[in-house]
C-alpha positions, 0 to 999 in steps of 0.5 A: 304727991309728986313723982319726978322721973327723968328721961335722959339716955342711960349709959349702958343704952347702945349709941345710934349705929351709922355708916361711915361714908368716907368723903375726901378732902379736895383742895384746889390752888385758885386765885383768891381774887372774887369773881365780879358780876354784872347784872342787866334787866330787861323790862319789856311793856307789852301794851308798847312792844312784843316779847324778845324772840329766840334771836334776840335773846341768843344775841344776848347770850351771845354777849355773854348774858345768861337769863338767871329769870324772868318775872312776868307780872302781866297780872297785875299790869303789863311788864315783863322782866327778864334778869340777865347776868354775866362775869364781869371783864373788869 
């Protein structure tokens, strides 16, 4: 003998209360034109050279090069990779 029950919410059950926060809309009038990046690595061999020291890399930033990372796989060889990105002039 089989019994089939369902356990689907009823009707009369209570909805879940929540609070309601209210979140303003902000619209904004900007240029629809999409800003355009540009992207350098610098791969350093450390069997070859030295890791870029504070100077060098403020003259990077002075460039305007922001570092977005950095993989040092020195594990598993000997490079170092620094990932540098910034907005595009074009």
């Amino acid at each position: 003998m089989f019994v089939l029950t369902t356990s689907r919410p009823q009707m009369t059950e209570k909805p879940e209360n929540r609070s309601a926060t209210f979140v303003p809309m902000v619209y904004e009038n900007t240029d629809p034109t999409p800003i355009r990046w540009e992207y350098r690595v610098l791969t350093i061999d450390t069997r070859e050279q030295e890791l870029p020291d504070a100077a060098q890399l403020n003259e990077l930033g002075n460039d305007g090069w922001i570092l977005a990372g950095m993989l040092d796989s020195r594990s598993e060889g000997s490079f170092v990779y620094y990932y540098f990105v910034r907005q595009s002039e074009k």
